[in-house]
Legacy VTK file of the C-alpha trace (Angstrom):
# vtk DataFile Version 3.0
C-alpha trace
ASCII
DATASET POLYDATA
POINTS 220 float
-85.403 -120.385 -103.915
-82.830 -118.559 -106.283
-84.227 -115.559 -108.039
-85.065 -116.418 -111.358
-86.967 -114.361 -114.722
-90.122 -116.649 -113.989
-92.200 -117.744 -110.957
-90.987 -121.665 -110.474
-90.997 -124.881 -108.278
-87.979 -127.148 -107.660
-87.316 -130.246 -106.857
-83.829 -131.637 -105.977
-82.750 -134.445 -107.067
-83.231 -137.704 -104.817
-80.540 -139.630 -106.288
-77.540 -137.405 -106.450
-74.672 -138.883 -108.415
-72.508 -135.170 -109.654
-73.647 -132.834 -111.793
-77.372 -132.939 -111.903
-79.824 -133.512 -115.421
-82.420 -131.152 -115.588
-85.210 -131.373 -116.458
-87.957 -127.941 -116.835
-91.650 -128.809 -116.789
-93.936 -126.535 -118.926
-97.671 -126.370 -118.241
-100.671 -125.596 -120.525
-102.552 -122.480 -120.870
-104.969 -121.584 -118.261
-102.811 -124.294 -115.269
-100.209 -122.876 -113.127
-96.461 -124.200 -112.077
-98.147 -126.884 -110.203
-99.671 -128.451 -112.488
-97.138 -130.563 -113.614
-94.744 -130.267 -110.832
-97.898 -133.392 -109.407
-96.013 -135.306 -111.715
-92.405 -135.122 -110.330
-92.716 -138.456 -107.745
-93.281 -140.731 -110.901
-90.046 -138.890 -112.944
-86.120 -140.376 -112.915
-84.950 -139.383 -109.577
-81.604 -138.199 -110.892
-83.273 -135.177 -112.277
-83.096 -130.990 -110.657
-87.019 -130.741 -111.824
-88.001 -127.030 -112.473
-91.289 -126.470 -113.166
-92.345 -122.838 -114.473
-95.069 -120.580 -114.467
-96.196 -118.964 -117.305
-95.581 -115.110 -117.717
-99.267 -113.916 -119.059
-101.866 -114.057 -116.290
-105.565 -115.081 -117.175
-106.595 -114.638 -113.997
-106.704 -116.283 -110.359
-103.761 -118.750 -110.670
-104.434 -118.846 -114.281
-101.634 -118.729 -116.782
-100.195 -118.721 -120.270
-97.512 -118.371 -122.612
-99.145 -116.894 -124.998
-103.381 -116.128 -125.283
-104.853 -117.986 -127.930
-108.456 -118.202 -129.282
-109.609 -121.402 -130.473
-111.696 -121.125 -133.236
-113.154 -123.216 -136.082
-110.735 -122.756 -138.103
-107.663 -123.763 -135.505
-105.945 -121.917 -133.038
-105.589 -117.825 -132.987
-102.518 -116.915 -131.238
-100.760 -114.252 -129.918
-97.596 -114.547 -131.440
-95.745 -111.408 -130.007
-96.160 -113.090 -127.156
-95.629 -116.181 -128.275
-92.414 -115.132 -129.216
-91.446 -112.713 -126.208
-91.830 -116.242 -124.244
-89.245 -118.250 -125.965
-86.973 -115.630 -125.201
-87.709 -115.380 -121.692
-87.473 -119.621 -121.217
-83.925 -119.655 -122.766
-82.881 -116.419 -120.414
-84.392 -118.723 -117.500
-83.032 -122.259 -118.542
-79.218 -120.608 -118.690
-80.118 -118.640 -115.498
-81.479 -121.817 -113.868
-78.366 -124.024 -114.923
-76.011 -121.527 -113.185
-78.047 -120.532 -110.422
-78.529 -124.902 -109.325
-75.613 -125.742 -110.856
-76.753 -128.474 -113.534
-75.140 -129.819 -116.116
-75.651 -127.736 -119.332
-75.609 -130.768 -121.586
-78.381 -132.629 -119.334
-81.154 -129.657 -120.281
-84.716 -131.832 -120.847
-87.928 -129.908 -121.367
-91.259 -131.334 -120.791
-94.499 -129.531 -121.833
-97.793 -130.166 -122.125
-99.971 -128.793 -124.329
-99.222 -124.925 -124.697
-96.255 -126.240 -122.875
-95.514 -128.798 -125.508
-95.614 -126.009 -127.976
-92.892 -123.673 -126.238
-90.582 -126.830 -125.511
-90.545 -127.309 -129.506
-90.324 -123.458 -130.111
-87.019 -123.522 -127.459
-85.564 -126.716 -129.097
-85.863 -126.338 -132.616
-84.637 -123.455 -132.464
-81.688 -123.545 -129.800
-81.115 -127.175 -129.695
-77.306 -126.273 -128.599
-78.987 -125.601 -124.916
-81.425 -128.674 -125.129
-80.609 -132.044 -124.850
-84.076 -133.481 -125.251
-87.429 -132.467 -125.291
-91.185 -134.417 -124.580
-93.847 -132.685 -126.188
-97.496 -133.994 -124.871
-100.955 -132.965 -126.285
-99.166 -130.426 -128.208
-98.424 -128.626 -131.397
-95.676 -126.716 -133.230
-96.183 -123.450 -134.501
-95.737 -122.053 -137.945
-94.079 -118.845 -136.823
-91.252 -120.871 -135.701
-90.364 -122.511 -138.979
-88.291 -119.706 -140.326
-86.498 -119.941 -137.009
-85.545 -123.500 -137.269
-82.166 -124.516 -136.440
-80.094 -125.919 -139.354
-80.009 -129.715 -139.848
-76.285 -129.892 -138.937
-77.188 -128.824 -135.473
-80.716 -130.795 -135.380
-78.879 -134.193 -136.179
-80.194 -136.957 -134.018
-82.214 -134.575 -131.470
-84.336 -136.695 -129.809
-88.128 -135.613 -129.748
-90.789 -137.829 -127.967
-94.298 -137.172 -129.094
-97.221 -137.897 -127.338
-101.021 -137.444 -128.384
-104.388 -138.418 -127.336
-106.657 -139.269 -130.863
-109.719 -138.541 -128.819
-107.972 -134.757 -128.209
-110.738 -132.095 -128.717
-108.673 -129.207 -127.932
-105.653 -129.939 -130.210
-106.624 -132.486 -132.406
-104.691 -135.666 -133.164
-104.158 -134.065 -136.924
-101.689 -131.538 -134.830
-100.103 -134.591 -132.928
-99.419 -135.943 -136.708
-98.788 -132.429 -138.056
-95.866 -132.834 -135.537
-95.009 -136.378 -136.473
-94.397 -134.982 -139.873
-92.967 -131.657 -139.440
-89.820 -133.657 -137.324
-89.375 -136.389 -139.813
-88.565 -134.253 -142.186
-85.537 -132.553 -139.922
-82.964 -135.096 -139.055
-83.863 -135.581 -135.489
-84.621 -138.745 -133.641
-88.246 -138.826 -133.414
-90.448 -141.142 -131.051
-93.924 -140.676 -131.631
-97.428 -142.593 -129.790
-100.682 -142.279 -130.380
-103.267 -143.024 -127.440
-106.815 -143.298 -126.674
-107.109 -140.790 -124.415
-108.416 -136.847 -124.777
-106.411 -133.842 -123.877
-104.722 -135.427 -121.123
-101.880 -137.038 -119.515
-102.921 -141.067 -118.697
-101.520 -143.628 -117.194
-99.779 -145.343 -120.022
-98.498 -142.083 -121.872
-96.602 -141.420 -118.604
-95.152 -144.421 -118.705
-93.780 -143.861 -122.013
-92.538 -140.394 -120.880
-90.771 -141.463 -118.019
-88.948 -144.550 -119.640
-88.075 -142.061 -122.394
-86.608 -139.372 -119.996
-84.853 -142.177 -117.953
-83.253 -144.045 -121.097
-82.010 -140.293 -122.330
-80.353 -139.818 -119.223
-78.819 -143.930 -119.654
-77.693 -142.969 -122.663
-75.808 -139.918 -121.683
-73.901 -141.541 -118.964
LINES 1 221
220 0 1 2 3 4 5 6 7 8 9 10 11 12 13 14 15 16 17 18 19 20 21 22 23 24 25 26 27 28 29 30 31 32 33 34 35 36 37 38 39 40 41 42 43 44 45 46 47 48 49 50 51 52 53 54 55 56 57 58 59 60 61 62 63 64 65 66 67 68 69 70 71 72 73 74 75 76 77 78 79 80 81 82 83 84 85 86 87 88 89 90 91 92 93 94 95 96 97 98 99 100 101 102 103 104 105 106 107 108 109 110 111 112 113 114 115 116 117 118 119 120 121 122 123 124 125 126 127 128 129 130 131 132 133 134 135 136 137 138 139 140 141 142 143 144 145 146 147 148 149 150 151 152 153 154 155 156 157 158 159 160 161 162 163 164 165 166 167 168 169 170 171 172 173 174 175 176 177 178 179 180 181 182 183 184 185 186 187 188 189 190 191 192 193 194 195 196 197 198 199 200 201 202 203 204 205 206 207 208 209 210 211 212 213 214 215 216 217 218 219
């Protein structure tokens, strides 16, 4: 393992063909880096897959990005550290393309969740270091809006959105608060809807990992 700003798990990639795509996985609050990493054998094997622990501990193998309260009213976050995390992922996705030597134009980021929420924070807001980025069960936050990239360097991003309308810990309305928020920036947006809670099922994976795969088509 290479020393790195943030606790991680790596997988190599299992078809090699130069330079490698990578891609960073981004768990939810309260989960751990190996949360997602379970997901890895069903993602394009051409990918370096990095998945990353979060910096705040809750506890026992609890983490998070930032603490948040969820209230009546919507979330309550933290957004010091909120912020203080975006930071640290773009220090740790330049570190981690030097330190396994992947292609800086092949940068993905998958999160779910709270995950979700700092993949949008990193990419709307340094899409130069980004080439793509899934956000699942998520949200995007209105402290990043002022920090939103210009449209010039936002043209034909791709997002992929993914959202359960049975969600009871982010709601579908933030799914479709989303949906909006990125048609109005001139990004390419795919967005689905599913009848599922705050999960990842069997068909929204699907959809994720025919997205990721036809990015990295595209880019050859």
């Amino acid at each position: 393992m290479k020393t790195l700003p943030l606790v991680y798990l790596v997988r190599q990639p299992i078809i090699e063909a130069g330079t490698p795509p990578l891609l960073l996985l981004l768990h939810g609050i309260g989960s751990n880096e190996h949360d997602l990493y379970g997901l890895a054998p069903f993602l394009d094997k051409r990918f370096l897959i990095i998945s990353v622990r979060a910096p705040n501990t809750l506890g026992p193998g609890s983490y998070a990005w930032f603490e948040a309260d969820f209230t009546p009213q919507g979330p309550v976050i933290n957004p010091e550290q909120a912020e203080a995390s975006r930071k640290t992922l773009i220090t740790f996705l330049k570190e981690a393309i030097t330190a396994y030597g992947a292609d800086p134009k092949q940068v993905y980021l998958m999160g779910f969740s709270q995950g979700a929420i700092m993949s949008a924070s990193v990419a709307l807001t340094q899409p130069e270091l980004v080439a793509g980025a899934v956000l699942m069960s998520g949200r995007i936050l209105p402290e990043i809006r002022p920090l939103i990239a210009s449209n010039e360097e936002l043209s034909d991003f791709p997002f992929l959105v993914v959202h359960g309308t049975a969600d009871m810990v982010l709601p579908i309305t933030h799914g479709r608060a989303s949906r909006e928020i990125l048609s109005s920036l001139p990004v390419y947006l795919t967005y689905h809807e599913y009848p599922m809670g705050h999960e990842v099922n069997q068909e929204s994976l699907s959809d994720v990992t025919t997205w990721l795969s036809e990015q990295l088509d595209k880019a050859r």
